[in-house]
Backbone as ProteinMPNN parsed JSONL, in Angstrom:
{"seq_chain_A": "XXXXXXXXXXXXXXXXXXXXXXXXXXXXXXXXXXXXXXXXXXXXXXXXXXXXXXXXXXXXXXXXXXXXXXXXXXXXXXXXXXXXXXXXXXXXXXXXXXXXXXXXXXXXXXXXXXXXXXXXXXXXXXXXXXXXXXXXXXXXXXXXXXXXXXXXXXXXXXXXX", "coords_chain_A": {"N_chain_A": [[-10.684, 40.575, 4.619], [-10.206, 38.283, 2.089], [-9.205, 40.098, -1.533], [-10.15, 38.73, -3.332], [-12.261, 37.518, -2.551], [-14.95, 35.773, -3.495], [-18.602, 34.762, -2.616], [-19.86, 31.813, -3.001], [-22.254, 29.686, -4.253], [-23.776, 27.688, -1.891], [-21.806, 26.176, -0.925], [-21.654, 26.407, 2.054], [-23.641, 25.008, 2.716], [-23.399, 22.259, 2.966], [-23.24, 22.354, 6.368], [-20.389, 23.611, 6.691], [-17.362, 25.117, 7.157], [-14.891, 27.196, 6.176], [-12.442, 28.118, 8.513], [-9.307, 30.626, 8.541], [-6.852, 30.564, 6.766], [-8.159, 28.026, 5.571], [-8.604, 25.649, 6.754], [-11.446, 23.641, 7.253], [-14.383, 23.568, 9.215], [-17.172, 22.661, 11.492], [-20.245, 24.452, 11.053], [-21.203, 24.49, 13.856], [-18.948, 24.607, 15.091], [-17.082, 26.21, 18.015], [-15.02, 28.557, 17.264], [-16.508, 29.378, 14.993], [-19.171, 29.857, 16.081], [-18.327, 32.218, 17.848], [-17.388, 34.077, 16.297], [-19.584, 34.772, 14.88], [-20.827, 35.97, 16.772], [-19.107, 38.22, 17.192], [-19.305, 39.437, 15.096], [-22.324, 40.379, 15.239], [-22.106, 41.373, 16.944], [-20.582, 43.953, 16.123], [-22.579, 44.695, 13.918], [-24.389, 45.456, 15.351], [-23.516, 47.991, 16.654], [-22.741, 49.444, 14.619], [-25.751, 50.398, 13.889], [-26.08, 51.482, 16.482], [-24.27, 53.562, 15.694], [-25.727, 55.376, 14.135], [-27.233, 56.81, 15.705], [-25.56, 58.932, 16.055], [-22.86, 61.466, 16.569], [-20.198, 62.753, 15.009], [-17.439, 63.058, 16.978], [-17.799, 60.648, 19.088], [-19.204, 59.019, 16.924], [-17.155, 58.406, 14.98], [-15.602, 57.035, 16.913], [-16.479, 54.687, 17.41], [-16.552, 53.256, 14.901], [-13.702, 52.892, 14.462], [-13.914, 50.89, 16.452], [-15.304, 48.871, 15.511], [-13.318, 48.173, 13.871], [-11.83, 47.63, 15.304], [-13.12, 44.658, 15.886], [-13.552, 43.597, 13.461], [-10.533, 42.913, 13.253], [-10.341, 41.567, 15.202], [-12.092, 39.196, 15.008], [-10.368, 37.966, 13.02], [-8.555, 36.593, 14.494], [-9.645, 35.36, 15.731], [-10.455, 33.371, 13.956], [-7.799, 32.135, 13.138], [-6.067, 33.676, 12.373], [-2.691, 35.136, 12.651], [-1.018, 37.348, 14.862], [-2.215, 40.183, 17.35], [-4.212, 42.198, 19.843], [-3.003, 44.572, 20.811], [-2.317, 46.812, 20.096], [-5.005, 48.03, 19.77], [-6.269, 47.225, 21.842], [-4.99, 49.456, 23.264], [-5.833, 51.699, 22.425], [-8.438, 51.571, 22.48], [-8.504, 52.179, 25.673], [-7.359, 54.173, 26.194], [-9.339, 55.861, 25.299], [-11.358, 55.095, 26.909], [-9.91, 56.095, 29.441], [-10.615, 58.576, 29.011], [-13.629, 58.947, 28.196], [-14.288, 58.548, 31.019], [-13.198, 60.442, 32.632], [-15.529, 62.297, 31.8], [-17.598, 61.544, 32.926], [-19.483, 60.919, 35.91], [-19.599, 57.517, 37.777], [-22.045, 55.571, 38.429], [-22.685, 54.6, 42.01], [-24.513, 52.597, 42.435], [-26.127, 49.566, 41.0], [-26.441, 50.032, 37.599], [-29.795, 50.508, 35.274], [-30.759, 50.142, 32.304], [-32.469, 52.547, 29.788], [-32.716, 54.879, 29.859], [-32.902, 56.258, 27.548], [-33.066, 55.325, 23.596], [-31.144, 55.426, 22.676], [-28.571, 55.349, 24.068], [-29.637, 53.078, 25.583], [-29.257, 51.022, 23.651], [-26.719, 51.345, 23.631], [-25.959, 49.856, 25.972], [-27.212, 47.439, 25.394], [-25.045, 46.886, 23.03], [-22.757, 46.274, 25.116], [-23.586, 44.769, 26.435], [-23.611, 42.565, 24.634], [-20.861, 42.544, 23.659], [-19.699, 41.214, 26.31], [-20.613, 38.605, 26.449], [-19.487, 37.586, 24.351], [-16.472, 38.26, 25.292], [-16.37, 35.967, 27.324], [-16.972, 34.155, 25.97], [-14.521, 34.061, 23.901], [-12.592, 33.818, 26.195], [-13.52, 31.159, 26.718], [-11.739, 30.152, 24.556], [-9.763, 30.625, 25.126], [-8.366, 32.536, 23.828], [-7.002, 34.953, 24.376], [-5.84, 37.851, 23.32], [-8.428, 38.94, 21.733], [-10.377, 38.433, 24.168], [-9.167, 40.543, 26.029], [-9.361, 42.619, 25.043], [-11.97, 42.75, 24.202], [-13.229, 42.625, 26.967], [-12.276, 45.425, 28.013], [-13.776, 46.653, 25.822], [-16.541, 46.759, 26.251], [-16.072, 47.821, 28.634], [-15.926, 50.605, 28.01], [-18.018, 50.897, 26.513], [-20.015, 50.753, 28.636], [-19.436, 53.57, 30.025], [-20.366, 55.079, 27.591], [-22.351, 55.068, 27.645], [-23.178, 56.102, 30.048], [-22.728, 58.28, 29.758], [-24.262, 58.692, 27.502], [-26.968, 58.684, 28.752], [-27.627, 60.914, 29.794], [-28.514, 62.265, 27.506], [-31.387, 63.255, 25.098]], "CA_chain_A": [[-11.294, 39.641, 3.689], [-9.754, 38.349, 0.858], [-9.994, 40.953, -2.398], [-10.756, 38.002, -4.44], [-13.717, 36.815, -2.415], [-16.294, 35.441, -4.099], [-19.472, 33.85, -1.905], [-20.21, 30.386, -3.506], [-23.627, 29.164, -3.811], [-24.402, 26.581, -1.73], [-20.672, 26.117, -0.181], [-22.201, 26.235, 3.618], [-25.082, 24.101, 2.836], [-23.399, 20.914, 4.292], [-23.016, 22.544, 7.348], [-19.212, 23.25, 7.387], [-17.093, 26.434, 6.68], [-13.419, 27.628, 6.538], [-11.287, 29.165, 8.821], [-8.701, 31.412, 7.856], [-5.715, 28.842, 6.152], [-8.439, 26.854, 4.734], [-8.858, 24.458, 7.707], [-12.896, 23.172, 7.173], [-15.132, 22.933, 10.339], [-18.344, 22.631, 11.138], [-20.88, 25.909, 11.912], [-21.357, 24.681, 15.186], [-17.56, 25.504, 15.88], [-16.909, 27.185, 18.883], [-14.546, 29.801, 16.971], [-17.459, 30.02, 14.352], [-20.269, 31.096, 16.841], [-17.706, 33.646, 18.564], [-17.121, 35.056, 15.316], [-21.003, 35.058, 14.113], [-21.573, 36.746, 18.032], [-18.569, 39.477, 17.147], [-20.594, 39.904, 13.573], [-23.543, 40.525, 15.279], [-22.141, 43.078, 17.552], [-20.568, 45.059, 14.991], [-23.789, 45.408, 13.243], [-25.316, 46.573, 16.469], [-22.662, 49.207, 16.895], [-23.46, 50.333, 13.03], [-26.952, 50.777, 14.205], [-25.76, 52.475, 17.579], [-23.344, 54.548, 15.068], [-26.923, 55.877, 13.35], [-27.473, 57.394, 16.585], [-24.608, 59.51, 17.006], [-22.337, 62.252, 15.268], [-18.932, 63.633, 15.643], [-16.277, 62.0, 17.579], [-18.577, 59.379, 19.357], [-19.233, 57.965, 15.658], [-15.167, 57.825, 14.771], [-14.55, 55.939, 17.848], [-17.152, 53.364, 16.661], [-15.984, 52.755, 13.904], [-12.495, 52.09, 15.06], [-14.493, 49.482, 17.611], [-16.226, 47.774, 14.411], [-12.052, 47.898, 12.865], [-10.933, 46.218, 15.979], [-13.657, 43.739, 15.853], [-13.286, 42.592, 12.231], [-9.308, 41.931, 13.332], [-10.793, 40.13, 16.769], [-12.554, 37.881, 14.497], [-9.711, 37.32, 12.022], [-7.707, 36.464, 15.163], [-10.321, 34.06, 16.157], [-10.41, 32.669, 12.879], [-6.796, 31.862, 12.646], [-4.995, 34.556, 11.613], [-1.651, 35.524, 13.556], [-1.152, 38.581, 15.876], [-2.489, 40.433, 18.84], [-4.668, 43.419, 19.485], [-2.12, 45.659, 21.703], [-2.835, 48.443, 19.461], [-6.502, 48.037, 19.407], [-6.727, 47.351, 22.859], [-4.299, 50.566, 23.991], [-6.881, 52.819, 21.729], [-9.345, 51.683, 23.893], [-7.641, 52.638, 26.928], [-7.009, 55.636, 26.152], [-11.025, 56.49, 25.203], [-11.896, 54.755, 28.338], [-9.259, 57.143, 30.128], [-11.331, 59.944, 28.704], [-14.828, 58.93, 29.033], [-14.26, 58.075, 32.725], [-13.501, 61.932, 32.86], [-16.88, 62.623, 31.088], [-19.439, 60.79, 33.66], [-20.076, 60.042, 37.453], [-20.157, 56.397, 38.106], [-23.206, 55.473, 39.723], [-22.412, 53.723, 42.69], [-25.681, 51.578, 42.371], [-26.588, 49.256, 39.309], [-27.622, 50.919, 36.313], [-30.87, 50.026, 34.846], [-30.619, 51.204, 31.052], [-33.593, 53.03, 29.089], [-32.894, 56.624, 29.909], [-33.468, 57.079, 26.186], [-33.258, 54.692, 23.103], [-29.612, 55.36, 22.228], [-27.942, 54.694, 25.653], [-30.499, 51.534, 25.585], [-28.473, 50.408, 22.522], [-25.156, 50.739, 24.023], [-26.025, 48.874, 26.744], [-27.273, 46.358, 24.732], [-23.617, 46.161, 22.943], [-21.659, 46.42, 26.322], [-23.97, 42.864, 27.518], [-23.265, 41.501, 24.04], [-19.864, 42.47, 24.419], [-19.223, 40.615, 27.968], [-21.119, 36.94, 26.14], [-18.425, 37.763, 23.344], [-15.595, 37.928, 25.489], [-16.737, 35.02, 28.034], [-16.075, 33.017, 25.137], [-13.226, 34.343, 23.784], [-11.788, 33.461, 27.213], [-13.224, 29.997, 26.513], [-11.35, 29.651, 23.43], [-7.765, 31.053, 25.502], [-8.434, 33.404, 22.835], [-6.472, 35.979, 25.482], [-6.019, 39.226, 22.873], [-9.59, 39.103, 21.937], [-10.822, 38.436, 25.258], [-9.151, 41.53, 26.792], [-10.19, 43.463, 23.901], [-13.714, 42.782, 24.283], [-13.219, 43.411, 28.166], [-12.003, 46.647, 27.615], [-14.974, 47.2, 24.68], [-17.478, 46.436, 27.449], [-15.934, 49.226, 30.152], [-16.205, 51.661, 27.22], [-19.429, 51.069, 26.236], [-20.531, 51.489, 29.982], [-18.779, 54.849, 30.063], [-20.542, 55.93, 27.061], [-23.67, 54.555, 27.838], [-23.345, 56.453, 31.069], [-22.805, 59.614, 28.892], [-25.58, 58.784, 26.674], [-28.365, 58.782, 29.533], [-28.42, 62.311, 29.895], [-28.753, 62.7, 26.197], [-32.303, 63.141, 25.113]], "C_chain_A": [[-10.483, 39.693, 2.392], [-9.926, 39.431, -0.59], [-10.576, 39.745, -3.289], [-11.873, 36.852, -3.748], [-15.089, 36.366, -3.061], [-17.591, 34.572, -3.302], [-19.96, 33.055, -3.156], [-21.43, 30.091, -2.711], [-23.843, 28.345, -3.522], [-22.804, 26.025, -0.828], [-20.759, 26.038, 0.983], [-23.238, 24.86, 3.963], [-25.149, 22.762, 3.61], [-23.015, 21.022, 5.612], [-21.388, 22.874, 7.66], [-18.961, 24.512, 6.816], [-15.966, 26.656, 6.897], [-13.137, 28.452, 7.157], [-10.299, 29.766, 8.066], [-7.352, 30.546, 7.696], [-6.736, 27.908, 5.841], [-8.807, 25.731, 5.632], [-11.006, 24.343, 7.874], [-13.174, 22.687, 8.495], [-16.24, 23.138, 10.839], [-19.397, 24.194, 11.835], [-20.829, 25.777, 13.39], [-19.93, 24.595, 15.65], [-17.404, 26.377, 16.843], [-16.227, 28.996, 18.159], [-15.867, 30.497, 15.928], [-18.477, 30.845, 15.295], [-19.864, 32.126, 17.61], [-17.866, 34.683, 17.478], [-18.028, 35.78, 15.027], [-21.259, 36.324, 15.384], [-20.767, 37.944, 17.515], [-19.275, 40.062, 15.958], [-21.54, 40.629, 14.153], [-23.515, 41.993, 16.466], [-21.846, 43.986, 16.874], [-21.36, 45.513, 14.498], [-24.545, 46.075, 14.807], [-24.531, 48.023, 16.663], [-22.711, 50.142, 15.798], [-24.659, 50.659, 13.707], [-27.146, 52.015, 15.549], [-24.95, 53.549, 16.574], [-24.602, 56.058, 14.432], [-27.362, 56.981, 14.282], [-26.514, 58.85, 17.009], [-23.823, 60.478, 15.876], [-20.907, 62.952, 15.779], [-17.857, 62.569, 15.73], [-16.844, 60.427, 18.242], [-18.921, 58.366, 17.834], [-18.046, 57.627, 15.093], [-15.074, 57.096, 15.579], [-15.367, 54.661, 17.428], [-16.867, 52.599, 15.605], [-14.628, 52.197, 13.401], [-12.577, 51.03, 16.04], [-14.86, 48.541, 16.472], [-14.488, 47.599, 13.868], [-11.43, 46.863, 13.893], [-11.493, 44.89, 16.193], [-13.973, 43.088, 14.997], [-11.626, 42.035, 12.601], [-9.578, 41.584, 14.644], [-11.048, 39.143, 15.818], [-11.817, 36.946, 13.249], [-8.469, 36.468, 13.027], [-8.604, 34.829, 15.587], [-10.795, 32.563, 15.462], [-8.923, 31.764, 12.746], [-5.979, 32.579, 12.879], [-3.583, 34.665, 12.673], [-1.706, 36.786, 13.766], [-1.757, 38.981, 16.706], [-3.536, 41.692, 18.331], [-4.423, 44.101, 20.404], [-2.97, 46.799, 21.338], [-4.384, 48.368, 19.356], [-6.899, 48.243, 20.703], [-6.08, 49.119, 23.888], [-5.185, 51.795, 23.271], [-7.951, 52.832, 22.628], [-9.465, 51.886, 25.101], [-7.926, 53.813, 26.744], [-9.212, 56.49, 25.809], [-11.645, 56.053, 26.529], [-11.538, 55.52, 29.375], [-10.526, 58.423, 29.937], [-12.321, 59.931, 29.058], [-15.04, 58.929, 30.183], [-14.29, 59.814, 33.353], [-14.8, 62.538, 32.927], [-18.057, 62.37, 31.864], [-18.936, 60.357, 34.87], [-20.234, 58.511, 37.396], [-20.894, 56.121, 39.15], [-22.751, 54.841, 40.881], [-23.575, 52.679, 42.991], [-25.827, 50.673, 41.235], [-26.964, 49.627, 38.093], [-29.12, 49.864, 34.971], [-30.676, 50.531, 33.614], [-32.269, 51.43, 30.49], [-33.949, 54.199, 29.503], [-33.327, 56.899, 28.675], [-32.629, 55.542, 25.258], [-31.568, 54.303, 22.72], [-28.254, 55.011, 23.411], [-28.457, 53.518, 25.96], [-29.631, 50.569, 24.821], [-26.94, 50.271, 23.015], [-25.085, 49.853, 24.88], [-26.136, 47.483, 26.279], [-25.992, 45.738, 24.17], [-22.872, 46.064, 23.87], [-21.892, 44.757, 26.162], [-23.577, 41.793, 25.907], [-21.483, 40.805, 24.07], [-19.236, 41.522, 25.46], [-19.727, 39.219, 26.928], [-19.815, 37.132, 25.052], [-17.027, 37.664, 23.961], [-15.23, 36.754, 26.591], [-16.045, 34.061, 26.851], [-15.137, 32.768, 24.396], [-12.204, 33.694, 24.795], [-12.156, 31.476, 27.33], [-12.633, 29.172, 25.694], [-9.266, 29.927, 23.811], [-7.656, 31.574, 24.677], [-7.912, 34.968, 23.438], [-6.752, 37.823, 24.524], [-7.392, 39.571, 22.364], [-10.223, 39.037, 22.55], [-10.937, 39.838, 25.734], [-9.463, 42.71, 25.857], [-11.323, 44.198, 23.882], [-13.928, 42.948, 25.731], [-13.097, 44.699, 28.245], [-12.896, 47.457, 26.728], [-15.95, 47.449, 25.61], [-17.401, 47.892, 28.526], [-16.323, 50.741, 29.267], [-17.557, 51.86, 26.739], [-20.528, 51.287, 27.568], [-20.754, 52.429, 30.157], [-19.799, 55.467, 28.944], [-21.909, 55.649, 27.301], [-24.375, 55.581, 29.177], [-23.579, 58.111, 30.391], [-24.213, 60.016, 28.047], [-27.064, 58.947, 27.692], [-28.533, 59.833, 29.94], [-28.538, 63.123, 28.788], [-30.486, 62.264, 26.121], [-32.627, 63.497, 23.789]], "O_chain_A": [[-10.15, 40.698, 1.765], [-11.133, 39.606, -0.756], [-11.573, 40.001, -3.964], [-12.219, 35.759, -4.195], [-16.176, 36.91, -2.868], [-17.409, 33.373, -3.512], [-20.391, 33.606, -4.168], [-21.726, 30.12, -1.516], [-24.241, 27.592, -4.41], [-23.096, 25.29, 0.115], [-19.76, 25.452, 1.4], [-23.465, 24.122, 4.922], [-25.993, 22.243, 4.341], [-22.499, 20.05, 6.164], [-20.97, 22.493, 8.754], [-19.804, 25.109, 6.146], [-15.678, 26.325, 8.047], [-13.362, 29.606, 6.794], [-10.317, 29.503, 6.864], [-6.935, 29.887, 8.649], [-6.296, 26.759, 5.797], [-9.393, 24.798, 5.084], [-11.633, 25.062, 8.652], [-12.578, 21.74, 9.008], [-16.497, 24.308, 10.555], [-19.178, 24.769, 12.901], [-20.49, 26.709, 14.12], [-19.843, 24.493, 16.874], [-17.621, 27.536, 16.492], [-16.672, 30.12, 18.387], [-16.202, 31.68, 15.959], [-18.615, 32.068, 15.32], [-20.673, 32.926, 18.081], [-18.324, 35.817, 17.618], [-17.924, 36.995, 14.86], [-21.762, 37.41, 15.095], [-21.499, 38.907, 17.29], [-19.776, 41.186, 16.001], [-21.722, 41.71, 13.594], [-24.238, 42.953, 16.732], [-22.607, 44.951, 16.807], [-21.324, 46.737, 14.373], [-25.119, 47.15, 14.976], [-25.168, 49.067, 16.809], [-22.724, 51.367, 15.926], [-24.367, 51.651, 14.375], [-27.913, 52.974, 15.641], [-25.211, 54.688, 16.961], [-24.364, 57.263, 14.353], [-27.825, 58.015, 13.801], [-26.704, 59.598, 17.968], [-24.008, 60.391, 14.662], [-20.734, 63.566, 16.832], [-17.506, 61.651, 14.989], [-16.383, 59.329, 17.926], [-18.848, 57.137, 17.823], [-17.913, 56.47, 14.693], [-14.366, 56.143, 15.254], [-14.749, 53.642, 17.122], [-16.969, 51.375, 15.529], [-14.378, 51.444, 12.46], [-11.616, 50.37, 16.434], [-14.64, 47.343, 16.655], [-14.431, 46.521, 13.278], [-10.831, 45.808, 13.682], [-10.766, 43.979, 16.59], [-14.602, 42.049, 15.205], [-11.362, 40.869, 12.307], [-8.548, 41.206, 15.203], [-10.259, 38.2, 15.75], [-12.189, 35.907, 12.704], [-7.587, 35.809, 12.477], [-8.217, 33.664, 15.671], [-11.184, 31.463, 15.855], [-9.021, 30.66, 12.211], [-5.047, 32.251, 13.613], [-3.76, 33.986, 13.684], [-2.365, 37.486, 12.997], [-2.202, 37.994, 17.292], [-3.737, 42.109, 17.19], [-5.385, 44.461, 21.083], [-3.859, 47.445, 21.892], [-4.754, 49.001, 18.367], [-7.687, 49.147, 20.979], [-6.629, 49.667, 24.844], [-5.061, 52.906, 23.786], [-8.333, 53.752, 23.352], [-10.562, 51.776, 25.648], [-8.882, 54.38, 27.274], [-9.854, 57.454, 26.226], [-12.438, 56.789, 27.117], [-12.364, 55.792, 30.247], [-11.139, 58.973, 30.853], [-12.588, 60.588, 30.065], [-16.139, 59.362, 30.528], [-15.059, 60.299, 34.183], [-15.186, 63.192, 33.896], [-19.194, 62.785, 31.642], [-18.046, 59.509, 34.935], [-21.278, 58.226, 36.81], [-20.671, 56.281, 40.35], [-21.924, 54.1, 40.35], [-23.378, 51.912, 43.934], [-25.536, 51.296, 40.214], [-28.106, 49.354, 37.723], [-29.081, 48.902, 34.203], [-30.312, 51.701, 33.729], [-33.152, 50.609, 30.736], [-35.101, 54.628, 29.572], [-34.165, 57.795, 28.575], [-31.847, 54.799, 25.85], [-31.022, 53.212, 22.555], [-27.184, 54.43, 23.23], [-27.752, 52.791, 26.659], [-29.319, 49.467, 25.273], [-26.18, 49.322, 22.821], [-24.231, 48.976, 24.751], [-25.407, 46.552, 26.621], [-25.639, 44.593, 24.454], [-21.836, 45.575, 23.421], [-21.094, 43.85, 25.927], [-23.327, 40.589, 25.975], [-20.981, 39.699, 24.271], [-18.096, 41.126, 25.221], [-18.661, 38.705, 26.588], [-19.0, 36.277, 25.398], [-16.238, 37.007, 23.282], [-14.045, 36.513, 26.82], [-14.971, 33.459, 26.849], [-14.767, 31.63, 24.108], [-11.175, 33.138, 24.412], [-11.379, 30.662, 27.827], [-12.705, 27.944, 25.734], [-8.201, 29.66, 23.253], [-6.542, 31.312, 24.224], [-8.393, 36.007, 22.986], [-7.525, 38.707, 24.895], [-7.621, 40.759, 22.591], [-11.27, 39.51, 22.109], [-12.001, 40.433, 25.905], [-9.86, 43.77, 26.342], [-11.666, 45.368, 23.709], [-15.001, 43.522, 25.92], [-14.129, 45.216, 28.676], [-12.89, 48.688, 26.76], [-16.194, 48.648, 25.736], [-18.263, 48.648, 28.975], [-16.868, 51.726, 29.766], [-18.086, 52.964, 26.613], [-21.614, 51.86, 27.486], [-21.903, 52.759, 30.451], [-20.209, 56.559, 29.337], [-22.593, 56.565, 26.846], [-25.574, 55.807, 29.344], [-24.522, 58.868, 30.621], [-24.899, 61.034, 27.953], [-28.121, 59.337, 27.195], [-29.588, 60.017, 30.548], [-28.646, 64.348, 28.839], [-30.953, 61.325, 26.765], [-33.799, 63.469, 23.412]]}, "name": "protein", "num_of_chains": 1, "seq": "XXXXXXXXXXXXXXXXXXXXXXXXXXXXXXXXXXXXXXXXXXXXXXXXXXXXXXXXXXXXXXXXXXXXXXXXXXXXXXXXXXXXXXXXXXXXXXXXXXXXXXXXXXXXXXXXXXXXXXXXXXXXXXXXXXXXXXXXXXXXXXXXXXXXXXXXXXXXXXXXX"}
């Protein structure tokens, strides 16, 4: 975000809003409601972060860093998220160590905090569905890759109590 942001009162009100270069278009923008959906996971992942302590709350917070530059990508901006997505690799490598995959469906609500990841995995997956409808490719596989990780830890988290 710009440092010299200032929110203007009333600047949304006719329904329209800038991308990143200034290009004006209207809320119901496809890139806008991706963006508002990656917004809305980030704050869930703050709220999942509330839950948690150590290393599981660092890697979150490098998920909320790669999902403010998803949404500057989706905005406009130029570049990729290699490095965002190869971080996530590599934690996905690890967790996968960490937990049994069920070979059945998993139902979530072992406990409130594994409930919550689940919850960001499935927002996750509607987040990168439309990423992939926008050929929005490095935020797509991004948020694919966010999704397998939040499985993994989700899978971790259900024998937390």
């Amino acid at each position: 975000m710009p440092k010299n942001f200032k929110p203007k009162s009333g600047g949304g009100d006719l329904g329209f809003t800038d991308l990143f270069g200034g290009r004006r278009v209207p809320k119901t923008h496809r890139r806008v409601k991706l963006n508002a959906l990656i917004d809305d996971l980030a704050a869930l992942l703050g709220l999942l972060k509330t839950s948690l302590r150590g290393t599981a709350k660092k890697e979150l917070s490098g998920v909320q860093a790669g999902l403010i530059r998803a949404s500057g990508l989706i905005a406009g901006m130029k570049g990729d998220l290699a490095a965002e997505t190869a971080s996530l690799e590599k934690l996905i490598e690890r967790r996968a160590g960490e937990v049994k995959v069920p070979a059945k469906f998993v139902l979530p609500g072992a406990n409130e905090t594994e409930a919550l990841a689940h919850i960001a995995r499935a927002k996750a997956r509607v987040c990168e569905i439309l990423a992939w409808e926008l050929k929005a490719k490095s935020p797509a596989v991004y948020l694919n890759r966010l999704s397998d990780y939040l499985f993994l830890a989700a899978l971790k988290l259900s024998r937390k109590k």
